[in-house]
PDB file with one MODEL, atoms N, CA, C and O in Angstrom:
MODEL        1
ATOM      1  N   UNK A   1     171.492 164.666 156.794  1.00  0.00           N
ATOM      2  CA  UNK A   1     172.555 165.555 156.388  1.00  0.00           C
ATOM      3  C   UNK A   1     173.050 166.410 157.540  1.00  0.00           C
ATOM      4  O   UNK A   1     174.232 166.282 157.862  1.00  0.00           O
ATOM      5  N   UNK A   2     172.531 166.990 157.984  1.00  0.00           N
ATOM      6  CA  UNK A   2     172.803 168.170 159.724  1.00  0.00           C
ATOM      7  C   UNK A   2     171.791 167.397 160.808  1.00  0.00           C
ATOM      8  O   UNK A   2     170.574 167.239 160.716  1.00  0.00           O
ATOM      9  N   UNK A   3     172.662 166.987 161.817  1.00  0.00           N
ATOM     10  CA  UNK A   3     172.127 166.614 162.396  1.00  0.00           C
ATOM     11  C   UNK A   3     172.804 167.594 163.851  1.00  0.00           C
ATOM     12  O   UNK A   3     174.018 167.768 163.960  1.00  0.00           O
ATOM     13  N   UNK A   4     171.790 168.161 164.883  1.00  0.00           N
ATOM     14  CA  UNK A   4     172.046 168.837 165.729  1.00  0.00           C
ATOM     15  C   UNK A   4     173.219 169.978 165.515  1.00  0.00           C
ATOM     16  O   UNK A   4     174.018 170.362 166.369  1.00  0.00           O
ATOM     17  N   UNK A   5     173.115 170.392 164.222  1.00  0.00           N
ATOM     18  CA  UNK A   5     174.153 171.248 163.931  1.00  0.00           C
ATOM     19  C   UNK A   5     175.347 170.663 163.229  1.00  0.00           C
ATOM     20  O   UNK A   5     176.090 171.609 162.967  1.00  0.00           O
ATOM     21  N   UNK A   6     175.809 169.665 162.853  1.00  0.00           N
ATOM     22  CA  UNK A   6     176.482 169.290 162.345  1.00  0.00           C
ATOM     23  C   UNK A   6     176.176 168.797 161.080  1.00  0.00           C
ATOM     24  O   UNK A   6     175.195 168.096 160.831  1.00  0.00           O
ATOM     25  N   UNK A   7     177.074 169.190 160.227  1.00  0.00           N
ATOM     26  CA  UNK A   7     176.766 168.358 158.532  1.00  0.00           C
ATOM     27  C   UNK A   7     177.565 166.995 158.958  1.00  0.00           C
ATOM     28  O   UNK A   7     178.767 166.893 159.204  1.00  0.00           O
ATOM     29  N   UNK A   8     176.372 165.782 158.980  1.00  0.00           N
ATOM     30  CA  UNK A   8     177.113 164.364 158.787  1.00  0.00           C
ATOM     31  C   UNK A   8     178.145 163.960 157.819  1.00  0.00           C
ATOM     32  O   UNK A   8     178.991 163.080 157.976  1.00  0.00           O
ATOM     33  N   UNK A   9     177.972 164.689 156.839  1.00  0.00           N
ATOM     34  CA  UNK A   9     178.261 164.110 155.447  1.00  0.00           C
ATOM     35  C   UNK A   9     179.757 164.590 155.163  1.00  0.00           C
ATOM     36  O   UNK A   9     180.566 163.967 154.475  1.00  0.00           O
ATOM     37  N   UNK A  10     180.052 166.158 156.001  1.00  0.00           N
ATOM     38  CA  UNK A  10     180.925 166.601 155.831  1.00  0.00           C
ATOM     39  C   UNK A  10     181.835 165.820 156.820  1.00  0.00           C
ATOM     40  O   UNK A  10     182.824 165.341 156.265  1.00  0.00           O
ATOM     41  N   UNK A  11     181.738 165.582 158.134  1.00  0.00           N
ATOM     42  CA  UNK A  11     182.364 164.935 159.063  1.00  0.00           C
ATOM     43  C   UNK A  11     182.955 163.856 158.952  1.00  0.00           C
ATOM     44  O   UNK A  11     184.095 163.613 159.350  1.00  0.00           O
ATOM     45  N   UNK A  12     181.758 162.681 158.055  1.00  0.00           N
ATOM     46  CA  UNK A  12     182.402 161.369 157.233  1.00  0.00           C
ATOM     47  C   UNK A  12     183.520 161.887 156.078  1.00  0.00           C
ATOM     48  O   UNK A  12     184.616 161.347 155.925  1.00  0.00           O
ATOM     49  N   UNK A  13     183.150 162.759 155.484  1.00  0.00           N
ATOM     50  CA  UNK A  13     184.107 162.969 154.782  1.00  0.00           C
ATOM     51  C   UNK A  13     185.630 163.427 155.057  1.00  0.00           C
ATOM     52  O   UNK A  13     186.661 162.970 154.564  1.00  0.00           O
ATOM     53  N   UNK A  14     185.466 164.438 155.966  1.00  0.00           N
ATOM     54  CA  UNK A  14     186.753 164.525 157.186  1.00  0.00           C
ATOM     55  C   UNK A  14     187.233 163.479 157.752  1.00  0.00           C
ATOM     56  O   UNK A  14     188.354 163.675 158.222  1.00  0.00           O
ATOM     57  N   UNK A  15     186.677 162.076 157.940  1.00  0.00           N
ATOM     58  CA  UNK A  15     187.095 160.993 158.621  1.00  0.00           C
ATOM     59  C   UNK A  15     187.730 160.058 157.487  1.00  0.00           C
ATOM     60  O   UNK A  15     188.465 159.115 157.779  1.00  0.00           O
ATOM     61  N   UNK A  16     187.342 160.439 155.981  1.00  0.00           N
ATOM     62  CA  UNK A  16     187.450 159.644 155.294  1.00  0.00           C
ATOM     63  C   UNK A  16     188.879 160.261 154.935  1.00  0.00           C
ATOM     64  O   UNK A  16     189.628 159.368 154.536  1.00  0.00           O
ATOM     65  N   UNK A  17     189.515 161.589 154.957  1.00  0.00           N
ATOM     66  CA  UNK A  17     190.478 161.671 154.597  1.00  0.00           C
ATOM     67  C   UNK A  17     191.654 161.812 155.362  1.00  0.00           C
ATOM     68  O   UNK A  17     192.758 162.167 154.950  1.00  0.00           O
ATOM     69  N   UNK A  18     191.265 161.445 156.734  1.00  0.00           N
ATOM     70  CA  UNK A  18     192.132 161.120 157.770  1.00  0.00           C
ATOM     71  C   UNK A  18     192.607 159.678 157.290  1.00  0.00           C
ATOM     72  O   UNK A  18     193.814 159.439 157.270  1.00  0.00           O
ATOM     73  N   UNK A  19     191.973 159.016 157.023  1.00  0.00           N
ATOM     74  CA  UNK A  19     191.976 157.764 157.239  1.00  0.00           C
ATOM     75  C   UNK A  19     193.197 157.400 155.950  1.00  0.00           C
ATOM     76  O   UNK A  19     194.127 156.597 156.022  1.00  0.00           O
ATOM     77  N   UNK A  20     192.613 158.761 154.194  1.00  0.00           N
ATOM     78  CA  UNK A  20     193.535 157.838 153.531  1.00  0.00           C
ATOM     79  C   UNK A  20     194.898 158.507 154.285  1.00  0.00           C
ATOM     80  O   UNK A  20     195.757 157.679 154.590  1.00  0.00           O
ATOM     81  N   UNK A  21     195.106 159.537 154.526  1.00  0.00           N
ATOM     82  CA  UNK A  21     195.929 160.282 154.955  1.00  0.00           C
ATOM     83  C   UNK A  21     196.774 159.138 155.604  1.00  0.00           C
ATOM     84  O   UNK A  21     197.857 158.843 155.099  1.00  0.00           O
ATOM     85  N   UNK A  22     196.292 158.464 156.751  1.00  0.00           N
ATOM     86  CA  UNK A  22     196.878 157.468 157.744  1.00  0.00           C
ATOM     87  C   UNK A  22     197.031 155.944 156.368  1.00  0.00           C
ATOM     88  O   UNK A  22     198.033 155.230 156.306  1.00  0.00           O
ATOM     89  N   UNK A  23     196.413 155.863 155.903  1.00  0.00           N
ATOM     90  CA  UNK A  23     197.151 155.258 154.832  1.00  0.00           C
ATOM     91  C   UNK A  23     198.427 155.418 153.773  1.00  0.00           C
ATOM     92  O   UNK A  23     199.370 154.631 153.692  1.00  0.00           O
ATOM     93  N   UNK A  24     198.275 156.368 153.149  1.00  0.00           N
ATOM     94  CA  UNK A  24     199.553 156.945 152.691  1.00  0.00           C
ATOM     95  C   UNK A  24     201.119 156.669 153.839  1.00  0.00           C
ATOM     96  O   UNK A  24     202.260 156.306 153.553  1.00  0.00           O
ATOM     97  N   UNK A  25     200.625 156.953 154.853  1.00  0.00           N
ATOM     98  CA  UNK A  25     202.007 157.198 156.021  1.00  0.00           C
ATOM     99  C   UNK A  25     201.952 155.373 156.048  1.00  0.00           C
ATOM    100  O   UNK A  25     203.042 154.940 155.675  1.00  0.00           O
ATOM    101  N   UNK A  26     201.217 154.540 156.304  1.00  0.00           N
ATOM    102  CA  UNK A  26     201.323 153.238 157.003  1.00  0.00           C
ATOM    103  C   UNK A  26     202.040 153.285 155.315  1.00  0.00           C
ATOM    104  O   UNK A  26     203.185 153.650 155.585  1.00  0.00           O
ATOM    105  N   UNK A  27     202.003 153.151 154.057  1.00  0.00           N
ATOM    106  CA  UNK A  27     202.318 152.298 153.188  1.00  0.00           C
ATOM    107  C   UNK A  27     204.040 152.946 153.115  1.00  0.00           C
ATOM    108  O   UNK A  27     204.981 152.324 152.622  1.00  0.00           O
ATOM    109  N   UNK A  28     204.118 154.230 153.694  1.00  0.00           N
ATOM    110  CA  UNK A  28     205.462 154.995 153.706  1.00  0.00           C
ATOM    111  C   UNK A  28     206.158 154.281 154.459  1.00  0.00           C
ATOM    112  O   UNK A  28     207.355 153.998 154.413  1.00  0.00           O
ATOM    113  N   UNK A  29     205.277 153.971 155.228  1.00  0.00           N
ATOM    114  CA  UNK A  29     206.305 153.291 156.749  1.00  0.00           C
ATOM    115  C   UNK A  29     206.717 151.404 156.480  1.00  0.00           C
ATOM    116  O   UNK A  29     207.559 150.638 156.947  1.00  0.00           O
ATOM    117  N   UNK A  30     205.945 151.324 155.797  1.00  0.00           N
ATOM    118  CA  UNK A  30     206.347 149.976 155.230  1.00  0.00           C
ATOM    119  C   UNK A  30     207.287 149.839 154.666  1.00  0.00           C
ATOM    120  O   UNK A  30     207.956 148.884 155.062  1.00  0.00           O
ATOM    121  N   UNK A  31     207.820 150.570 153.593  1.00  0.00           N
ATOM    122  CA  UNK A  31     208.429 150.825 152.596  1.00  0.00           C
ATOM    123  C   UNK A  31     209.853 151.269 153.160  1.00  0.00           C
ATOM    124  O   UNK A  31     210.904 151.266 152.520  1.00  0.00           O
ATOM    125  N   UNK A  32     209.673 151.654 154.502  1.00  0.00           N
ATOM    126  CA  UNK A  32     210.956 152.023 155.564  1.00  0.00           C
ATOM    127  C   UNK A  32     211.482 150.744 156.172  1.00  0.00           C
ATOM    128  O   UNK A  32     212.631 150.311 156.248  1.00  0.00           O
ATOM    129  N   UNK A  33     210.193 150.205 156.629  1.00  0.00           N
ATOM    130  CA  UNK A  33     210.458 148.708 157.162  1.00  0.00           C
ATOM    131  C   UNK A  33     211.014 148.124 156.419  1.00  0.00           C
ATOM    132  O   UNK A  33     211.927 147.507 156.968  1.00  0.00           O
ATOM    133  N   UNK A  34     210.958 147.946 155.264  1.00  0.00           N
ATOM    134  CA  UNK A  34     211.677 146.950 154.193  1.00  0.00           C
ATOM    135  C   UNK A  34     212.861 147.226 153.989  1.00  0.00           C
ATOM    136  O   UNK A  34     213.542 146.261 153.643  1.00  0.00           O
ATOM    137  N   UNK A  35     213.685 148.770 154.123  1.00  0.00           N
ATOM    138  CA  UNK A  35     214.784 149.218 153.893  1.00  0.00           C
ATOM    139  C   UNK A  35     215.734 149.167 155.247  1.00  0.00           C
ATOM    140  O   UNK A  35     216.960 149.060 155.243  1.00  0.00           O
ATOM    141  N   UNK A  36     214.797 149.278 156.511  1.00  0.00           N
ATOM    142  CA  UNK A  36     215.460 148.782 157.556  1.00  0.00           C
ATOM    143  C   UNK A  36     215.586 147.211 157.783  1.00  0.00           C
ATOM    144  O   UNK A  36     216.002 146.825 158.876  1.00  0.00           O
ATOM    145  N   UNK A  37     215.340 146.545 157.075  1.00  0.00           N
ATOM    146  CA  UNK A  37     214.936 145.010 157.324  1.00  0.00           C
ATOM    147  C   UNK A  37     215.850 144.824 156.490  1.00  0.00           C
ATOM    148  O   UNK A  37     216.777 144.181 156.984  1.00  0.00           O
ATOM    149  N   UNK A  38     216.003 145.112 155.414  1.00  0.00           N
ATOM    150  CA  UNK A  38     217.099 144.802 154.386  1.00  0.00           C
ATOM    151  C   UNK A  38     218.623 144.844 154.842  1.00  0.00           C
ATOM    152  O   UNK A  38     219.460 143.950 154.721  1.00  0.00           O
ATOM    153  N   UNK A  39     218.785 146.233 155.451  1.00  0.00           N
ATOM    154  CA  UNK A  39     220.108 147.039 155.974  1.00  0.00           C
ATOM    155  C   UNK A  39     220.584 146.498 157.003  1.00  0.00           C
ATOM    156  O   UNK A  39     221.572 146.905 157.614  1.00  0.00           O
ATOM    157  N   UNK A  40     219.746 145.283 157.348  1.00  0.00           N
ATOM    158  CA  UNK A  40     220.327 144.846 158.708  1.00  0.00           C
ATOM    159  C   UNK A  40     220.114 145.341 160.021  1.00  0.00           C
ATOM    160  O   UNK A  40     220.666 144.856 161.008  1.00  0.00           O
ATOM    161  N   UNK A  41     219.008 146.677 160.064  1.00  0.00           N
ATOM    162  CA  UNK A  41     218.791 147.432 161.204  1.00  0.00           C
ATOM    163  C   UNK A  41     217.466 147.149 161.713  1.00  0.00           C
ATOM    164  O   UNK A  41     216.382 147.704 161.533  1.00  0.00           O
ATOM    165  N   UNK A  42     217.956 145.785 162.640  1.00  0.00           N
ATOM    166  CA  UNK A  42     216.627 145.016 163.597  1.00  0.00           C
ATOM    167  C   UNK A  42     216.273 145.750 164.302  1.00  0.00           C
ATOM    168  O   UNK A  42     215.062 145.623 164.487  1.00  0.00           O
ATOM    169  N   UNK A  43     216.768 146.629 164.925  1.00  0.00           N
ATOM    170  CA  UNK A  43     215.931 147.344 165.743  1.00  0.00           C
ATOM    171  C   UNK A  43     214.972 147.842 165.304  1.00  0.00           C
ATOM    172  O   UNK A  43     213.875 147.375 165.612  1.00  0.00           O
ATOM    173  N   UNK A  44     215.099 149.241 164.214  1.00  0.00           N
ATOM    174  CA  UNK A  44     214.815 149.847 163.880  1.00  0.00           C
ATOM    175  C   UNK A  44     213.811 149.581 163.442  1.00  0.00           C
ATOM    176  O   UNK A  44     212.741 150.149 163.661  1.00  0.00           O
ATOM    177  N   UNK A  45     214.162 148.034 162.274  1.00  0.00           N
ATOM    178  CA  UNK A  45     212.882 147.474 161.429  1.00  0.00           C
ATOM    179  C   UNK A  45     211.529 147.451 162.497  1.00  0.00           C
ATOM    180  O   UNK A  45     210.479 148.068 162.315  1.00  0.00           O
ATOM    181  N   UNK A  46     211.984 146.231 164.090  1.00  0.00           N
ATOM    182  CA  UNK A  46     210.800 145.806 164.424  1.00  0.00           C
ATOM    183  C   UNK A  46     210.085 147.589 165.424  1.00  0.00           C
ATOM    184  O   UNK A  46     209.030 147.701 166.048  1.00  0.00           O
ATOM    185  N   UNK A  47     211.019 148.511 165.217  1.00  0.00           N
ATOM    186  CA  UNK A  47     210.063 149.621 165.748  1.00  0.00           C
ATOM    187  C   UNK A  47     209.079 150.644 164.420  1.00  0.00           C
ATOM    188  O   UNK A  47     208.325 151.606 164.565  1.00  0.00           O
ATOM    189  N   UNK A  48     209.553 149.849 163.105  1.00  0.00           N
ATOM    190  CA  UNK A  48     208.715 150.667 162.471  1.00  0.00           C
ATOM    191  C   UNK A  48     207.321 149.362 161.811  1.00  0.00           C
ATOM    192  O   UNK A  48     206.517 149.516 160.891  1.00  0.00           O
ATOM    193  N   UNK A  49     207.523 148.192 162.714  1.00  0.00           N
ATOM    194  CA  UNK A  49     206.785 147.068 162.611  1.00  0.00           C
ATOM    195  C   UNK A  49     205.295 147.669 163.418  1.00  0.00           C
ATOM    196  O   UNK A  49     204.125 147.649 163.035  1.00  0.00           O
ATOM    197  N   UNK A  50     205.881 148.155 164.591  1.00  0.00           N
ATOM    198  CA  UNK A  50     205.402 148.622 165.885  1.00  0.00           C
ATOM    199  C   UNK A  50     204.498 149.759 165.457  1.00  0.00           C
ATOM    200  O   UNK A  50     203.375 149.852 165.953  1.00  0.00           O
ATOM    201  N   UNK A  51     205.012 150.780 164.403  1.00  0.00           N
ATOM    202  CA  UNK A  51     204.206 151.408 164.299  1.00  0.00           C
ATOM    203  C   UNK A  51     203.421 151.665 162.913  1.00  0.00           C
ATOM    204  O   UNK A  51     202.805 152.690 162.619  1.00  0.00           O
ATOM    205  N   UNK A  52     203.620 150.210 161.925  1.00  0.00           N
ATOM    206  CA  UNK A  52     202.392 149.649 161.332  1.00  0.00           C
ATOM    207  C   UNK A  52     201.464 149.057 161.831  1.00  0.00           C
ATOM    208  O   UNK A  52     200.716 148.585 160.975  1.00  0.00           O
ATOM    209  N   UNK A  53     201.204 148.890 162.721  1.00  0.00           N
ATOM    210  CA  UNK A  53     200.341 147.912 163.849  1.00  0.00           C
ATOM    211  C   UNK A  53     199.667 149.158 164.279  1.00  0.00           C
ATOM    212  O   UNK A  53     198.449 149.124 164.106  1.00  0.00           O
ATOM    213  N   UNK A  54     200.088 150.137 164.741  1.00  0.00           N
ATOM    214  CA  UNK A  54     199.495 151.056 165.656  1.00  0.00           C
ATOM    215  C   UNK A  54     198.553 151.993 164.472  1.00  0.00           C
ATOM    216  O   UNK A  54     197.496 152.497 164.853  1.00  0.00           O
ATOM    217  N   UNK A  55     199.008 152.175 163.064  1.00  0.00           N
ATOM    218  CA  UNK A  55     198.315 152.496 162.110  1.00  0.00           C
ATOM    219  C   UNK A  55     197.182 151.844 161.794  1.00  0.00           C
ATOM    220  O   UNK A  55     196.008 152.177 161.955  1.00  0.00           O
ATOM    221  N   UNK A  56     197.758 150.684 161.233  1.00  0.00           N
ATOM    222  CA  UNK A  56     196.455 149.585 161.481  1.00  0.00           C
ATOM    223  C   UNK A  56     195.319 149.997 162.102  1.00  0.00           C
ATOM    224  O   UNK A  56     194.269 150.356 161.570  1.00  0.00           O
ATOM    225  N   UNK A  57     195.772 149.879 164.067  1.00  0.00           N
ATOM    226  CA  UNK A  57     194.187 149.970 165.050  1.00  0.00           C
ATOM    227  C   UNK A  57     194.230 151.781 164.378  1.00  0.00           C
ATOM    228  O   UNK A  57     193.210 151.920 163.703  1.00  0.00           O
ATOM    229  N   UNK A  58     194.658 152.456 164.380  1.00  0.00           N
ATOM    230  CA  UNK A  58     194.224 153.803 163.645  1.00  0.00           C
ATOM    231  C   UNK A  58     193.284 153.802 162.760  1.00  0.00           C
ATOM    232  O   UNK A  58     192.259 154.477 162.858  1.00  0.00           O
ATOM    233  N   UNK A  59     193.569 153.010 161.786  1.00  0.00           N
ATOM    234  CA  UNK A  59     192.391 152.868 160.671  1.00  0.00           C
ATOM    235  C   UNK A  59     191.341 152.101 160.707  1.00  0.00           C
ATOM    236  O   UNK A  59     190.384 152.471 160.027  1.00  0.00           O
ATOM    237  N   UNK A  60     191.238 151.061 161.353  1.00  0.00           N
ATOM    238  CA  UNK A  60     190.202 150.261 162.213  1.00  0.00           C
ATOM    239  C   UNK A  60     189.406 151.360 163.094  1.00  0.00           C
ATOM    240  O   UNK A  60     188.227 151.513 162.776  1.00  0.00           O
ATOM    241  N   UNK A  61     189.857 152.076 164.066  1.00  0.00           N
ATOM    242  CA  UNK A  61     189.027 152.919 164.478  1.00  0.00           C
ATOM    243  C   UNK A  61     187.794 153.713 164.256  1.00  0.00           C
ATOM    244  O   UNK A  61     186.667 153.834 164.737  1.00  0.00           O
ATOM    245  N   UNK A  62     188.861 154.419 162.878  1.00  0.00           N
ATOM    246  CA  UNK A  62     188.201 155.297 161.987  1.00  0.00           C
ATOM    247  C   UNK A  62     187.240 154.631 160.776  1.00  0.00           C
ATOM    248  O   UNK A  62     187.007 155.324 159.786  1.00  0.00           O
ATOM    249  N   UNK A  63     186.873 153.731 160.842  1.00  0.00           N
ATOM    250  CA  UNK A  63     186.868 153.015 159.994  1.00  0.00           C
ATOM    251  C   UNK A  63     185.147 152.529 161.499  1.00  0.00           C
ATOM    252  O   UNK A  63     184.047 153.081 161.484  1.00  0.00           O
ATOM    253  N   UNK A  64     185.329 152.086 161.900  1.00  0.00           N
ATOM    254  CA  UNK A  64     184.270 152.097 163.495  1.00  0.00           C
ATOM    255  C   UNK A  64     184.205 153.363 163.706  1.00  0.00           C
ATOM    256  O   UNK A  64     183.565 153.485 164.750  1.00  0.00           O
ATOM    257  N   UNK A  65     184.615 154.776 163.165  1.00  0.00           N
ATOM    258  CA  UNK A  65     183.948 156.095 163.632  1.00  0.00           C
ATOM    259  C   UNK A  65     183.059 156.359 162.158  1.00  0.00           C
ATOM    260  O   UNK A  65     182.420 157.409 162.091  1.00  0.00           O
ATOM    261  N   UNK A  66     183.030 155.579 161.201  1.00  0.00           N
ATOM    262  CA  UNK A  66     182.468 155.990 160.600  1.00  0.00           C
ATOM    263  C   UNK A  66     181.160 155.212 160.394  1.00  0.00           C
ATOM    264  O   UNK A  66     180.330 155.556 159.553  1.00  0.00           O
ATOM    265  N   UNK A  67     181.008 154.104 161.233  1.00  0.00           N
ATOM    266  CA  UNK A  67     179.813 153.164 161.624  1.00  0.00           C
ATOM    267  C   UNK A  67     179.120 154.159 162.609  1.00  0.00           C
ATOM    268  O   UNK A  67     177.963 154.558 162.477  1.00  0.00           O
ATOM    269  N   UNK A  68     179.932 154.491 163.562  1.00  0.00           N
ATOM    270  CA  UNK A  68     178.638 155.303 164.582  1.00  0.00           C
ATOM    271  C   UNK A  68     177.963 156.561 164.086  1.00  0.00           C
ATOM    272  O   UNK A  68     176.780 156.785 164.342  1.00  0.00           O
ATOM    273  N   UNK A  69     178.852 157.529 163.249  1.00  0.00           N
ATOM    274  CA  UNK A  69     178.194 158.299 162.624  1.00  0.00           C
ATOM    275  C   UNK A  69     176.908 158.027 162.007  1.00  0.00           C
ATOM    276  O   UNK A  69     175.832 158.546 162.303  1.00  0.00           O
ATOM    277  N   UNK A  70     177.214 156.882 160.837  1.00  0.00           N
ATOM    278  CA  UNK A  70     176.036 156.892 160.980  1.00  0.00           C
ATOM    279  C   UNK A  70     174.860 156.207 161.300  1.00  0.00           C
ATOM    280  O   UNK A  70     173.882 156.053 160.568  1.00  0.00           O
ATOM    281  N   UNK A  71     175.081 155.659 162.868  1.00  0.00           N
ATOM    282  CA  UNK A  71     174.164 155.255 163.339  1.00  0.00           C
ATOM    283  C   UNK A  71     173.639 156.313 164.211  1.00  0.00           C
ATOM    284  O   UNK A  71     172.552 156.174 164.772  1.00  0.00           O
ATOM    285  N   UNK A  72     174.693 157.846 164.412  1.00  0.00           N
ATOM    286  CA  UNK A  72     174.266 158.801 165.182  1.00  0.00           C
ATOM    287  C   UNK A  72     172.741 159.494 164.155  1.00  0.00           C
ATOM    288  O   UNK A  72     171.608 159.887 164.435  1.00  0.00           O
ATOM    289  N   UNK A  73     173.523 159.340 162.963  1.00  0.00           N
ATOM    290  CA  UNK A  73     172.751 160.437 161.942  1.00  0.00           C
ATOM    291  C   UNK A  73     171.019 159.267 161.988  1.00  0.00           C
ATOM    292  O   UNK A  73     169.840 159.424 162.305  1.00  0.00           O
ATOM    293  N   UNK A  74     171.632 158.499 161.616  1.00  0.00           N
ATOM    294  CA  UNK A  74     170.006 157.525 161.748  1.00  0.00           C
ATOM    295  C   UNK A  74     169.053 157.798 163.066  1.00  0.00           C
ATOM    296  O   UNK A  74     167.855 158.053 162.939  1.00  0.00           O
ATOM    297  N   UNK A  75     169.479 157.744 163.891  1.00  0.00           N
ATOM    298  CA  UNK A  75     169.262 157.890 165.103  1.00  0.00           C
ATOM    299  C   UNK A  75     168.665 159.252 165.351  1.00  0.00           C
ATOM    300  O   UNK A  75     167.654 159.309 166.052  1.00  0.00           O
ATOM    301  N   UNK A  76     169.213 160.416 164.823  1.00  0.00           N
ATOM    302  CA  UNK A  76     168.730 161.727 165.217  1.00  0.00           C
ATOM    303  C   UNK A  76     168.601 162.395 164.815  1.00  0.00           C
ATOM    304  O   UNK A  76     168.531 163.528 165.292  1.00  0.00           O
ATOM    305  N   UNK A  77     168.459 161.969 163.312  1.00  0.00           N
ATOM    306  CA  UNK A  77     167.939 162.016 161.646  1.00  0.00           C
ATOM    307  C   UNK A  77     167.182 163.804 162.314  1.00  0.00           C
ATOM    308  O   UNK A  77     166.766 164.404 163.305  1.00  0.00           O
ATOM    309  N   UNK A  78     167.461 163.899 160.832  1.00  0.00           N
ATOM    310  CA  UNK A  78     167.278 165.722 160.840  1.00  0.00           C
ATOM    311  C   UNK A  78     165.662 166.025 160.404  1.00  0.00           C
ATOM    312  O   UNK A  78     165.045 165.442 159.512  1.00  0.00           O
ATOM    313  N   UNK A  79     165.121 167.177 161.351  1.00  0.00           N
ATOM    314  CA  UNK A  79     163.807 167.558 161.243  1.00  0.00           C
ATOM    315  C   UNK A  79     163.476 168.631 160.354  1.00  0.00           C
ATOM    316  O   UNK A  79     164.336 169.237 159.714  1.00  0.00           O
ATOM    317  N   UNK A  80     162.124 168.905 160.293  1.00  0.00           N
ATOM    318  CA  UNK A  80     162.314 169.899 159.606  1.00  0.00           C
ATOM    319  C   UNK A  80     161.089 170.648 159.979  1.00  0.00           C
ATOM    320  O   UNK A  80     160.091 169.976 159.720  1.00  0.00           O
ATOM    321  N   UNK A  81     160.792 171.899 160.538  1.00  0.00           N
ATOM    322  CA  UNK A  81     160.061 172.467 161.261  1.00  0.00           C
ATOM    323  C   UNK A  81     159.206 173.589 159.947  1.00  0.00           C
ATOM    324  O   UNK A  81     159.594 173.753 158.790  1.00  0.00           O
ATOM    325  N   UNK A  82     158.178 174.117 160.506  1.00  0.00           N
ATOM    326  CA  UNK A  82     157.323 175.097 159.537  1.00  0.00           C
ATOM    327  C   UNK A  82     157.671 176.336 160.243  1.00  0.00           C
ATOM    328  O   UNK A  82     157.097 176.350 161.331  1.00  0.00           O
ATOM    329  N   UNK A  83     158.278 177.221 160.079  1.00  0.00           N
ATOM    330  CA  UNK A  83     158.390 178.251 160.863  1.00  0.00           C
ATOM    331  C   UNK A  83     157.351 179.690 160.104  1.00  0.00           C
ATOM    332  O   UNK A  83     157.301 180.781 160.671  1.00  0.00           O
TER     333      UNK A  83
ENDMDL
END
């Protein structure tokens, strides 16, 4: 749960709502793509193509930040001392 001062649990959870967060926007941005794709505005479409892709590795990331967590937390798993 705290590992070196940090609550794990809270942090995954902060990562977890980045992530839908960055979901919500990629499915917004789709939904743009389709209206620029429709309208005839190629440009536009393949730059909001450009930045469903870049959402994508966004959520892939986070998605791999939430593997190391907890291989950090396993790793340096919390003690508990007699004071």
């Amino acid at each position: 749960m705290c590992t070196n001062g940090v609550n794990t649990q809270q942090l995954k959870d902060t990562v977890t709502q980045i992530d839908e967060t960055i979901a919500l926007t990629r499915r917004w941005t789709h939904r743009m793509y389709h209206l620029a794709d429709g309208g005839k505005m190629e440009r536009s479409a393949k730059k909001l193509q450009e930045v469903q892709n870049m959402l994508d590795e966004v959520r892939a990331l986070l998605d791999e930040t939430q593997d190391e967590i907890d291989k950090d937390d396993a790793e340096n798993g919390a003690t508990v001392e007699l004071v």
